[in-house]
C-alpha positions in Angstrom: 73.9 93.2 94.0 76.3 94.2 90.9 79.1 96.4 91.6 81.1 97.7 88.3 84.7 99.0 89.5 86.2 101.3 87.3 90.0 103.8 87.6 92.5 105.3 86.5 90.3 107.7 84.1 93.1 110.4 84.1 91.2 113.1 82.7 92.0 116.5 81.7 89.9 120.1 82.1 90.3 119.9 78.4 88.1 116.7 77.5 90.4 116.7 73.9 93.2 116.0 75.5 95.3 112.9 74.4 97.0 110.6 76.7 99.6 108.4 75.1 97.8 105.7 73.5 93.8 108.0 73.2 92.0 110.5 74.5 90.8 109.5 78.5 87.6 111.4 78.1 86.3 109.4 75.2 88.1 106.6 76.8 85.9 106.8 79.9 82.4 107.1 78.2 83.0 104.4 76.3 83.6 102.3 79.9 80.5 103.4 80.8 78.3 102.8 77.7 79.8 98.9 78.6 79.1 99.4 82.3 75.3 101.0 81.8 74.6 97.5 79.5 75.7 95.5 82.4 73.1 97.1 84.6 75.0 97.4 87.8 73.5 98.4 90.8 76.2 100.7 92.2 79.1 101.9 90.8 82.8 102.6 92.9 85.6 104.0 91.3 89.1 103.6 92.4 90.8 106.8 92.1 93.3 108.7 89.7 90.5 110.2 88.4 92.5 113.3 87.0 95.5 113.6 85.5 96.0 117.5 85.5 94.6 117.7 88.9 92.2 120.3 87.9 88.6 121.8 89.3 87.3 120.7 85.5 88.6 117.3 85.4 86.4 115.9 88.7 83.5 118.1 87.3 83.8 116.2 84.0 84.2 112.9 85.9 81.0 113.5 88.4 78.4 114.2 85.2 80.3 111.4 83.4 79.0 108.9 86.9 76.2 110.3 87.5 74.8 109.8 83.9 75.2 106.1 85.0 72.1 107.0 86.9 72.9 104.4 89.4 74.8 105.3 93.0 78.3 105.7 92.4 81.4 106.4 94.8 84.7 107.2 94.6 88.1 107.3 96.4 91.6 109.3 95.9 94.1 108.1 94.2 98.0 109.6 93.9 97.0 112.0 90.7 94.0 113.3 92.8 93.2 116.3 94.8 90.6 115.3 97.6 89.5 118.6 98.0 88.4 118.9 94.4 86.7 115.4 94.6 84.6 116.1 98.0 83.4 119.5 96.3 81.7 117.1 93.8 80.7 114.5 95.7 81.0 113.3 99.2 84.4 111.0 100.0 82.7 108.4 101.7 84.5 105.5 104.3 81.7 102.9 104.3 79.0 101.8 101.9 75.8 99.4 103.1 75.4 96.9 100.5 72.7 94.6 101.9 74.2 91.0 103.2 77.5 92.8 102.2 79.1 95.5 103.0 81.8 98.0 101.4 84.5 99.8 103.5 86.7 102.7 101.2 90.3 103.3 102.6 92.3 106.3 101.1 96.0 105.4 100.0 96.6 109.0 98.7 99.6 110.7 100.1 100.2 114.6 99.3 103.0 114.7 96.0 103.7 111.2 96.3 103.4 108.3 94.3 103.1 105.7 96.5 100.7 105.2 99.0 100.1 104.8 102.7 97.3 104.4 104.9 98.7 105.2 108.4 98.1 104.3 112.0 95.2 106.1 112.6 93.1 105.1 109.3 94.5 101.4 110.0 93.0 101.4 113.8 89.7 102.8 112.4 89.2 99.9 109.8 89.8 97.4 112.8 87.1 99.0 114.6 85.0 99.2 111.6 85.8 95.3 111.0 84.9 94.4 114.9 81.3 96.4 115.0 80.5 94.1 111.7 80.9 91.3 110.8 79.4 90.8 107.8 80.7 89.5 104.4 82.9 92.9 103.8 84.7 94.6 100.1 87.9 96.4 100.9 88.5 99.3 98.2 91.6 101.9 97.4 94.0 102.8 95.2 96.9 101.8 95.7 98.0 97.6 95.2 98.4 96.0 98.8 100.1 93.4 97.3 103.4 93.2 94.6 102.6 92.9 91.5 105.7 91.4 89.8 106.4 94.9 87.9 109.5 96.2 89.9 109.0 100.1 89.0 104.8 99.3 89.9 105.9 97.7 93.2 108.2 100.5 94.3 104.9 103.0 94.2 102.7 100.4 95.5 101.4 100.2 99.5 104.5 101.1 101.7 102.7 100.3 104.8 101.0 96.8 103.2 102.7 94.6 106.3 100.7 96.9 108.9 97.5 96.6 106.2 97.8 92.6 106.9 98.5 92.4 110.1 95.2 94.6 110.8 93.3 92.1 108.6 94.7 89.3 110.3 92.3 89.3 113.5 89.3 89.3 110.9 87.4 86.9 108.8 84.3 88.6 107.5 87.2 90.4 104.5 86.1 88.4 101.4 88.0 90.6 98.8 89.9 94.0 97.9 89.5 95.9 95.0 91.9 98.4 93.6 93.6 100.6 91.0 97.0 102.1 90.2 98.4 99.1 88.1 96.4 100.0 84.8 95.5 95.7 84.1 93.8 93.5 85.5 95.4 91.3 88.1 94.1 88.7 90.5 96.6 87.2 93.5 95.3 85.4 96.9 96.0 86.1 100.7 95.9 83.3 102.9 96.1 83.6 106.9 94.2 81.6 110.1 91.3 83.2 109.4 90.8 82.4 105.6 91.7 83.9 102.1 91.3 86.8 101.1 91.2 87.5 97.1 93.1 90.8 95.8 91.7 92.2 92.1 93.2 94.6 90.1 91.1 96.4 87.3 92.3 97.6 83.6 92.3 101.2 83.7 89.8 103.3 81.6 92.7 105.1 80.5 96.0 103.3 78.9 96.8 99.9 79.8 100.2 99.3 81.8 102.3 96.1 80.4 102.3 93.2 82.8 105.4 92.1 84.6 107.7 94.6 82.7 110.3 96.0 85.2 110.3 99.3 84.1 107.4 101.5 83.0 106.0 100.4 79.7 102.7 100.7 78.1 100.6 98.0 77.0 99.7 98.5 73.2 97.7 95.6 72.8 95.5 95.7 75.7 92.3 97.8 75.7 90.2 99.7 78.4 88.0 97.7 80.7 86.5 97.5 84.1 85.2 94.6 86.7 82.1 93.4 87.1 81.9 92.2 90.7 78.6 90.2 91.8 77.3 89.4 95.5 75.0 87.0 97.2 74.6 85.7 100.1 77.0 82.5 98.3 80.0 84.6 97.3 81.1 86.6 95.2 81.4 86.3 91.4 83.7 88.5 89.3 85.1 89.6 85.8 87.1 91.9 83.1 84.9 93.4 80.4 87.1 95.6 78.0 86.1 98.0 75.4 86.9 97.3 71.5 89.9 99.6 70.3 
């Protein structure tokens, strides 16, 4: 099984539209054309898939997936609107993967930044966890983890301590993917049950500068996604990035 993560597209209704360092929509097709090569097998992306929030962004995005022609699924992320999302294509909470499976949280919170995955969605992933217990992929948006950016860590996963704590009872979580930071990023989580490894992914947009305190851009870094294989052994897992 190959799973090709990608985020952070940040698209516009009007696909010309520039972002700071390029334009997002050509941005995001050229991910793809790296990702279709790779052959994956399903495809998850990790939200912020709009910028303007608009009906015409998700549209763009959806035909922009689906042309992967493999499965694909996606989450929210604190750009997104749901509702837009779900009109395109299904918000889904679990994915079957074979020996593995895939469990998507949502982080989003209404006009914030940060993100939060409350009590209820928290006591539904435990229950989700005890029913199975095989090898299992966390996904969502937001990092649960800091990331050694102050400004990145002040938006990051406000309720990450109750996120842990609900992990803690469980030892079939092998990894979590997620978005938000705009680079890739790699950091582990050790408790009684095992470790558990935490991977951010580059952004398909423009690439956020690595351990700077404040908000900066990083010029020399280009957009990318993760390649994420499973077996029955492990998992196996890497950055490809597009050329400038």
């Amino acid at each position: 099984m190959r799973l090709v993560q990608v985020t952070d597209c940040h698209l516009h209704a009007d696909p010309a539209a520039r972002s700071r360092m390029g334009v997002p929509h050509r941005q995001l097709h050229a991910v793809l054309e790296r990702a279709r090569s790779l052959r994956p097998d399903l495809l998850l992306v990790t939200g912020d898939i709009s910028q303007d929030e608009s009906p015409a962004s998700y549209r763009h995005a959806a035909e922009a997936f689906s042309a992967l022609e493999c499965p694909w699924f996606w989450l929210p992320g604190n750009h997104d609107r749901p509702q837009y999302m779900a009109e395109e294509r299904e918000l889904l909470d679990e994915v079957d993967l074979g020996e593995w499976r895939l469990l998507l949280l949502d982080s989003h919170v209404n006009g914030q930044a940060h993100g939060e995955l409350g009590q209820a969605q928290l006591q539904a992933l435990a229950l989700a966890l005890e029913e199975d217990d095989r090898p299992t992929l966390l996904a969502l948006h937001h990092p649960p983890v800091e990331v050694g950016s102050a400004w990145m860590d002040a938006i990051g996963l406000t309720d990450r301590e109750a996120f842990w704590q609900t992990l803690a009872a469980y030892a079939q979580v092998r990894a979590i993917l997620f978005g938000h930071i705009h680079q890739a990023f790699t950091a582990r989580h050790a408790s009684m049950q095992g470790e558990i490894v935490i991977y951010g992914c580059p952004a398909t947009a423009d690439q956020f500068l690595a351990g700077s305190p404040e908000f900066a851009i990083d010029e020399a870094s280009r957009p990318g996604l993760r390649v994420v294989d499973l077996d029955a052994s492990g998992l196996n897992t890497w950055i490809e990035r597009i050329d400038s």
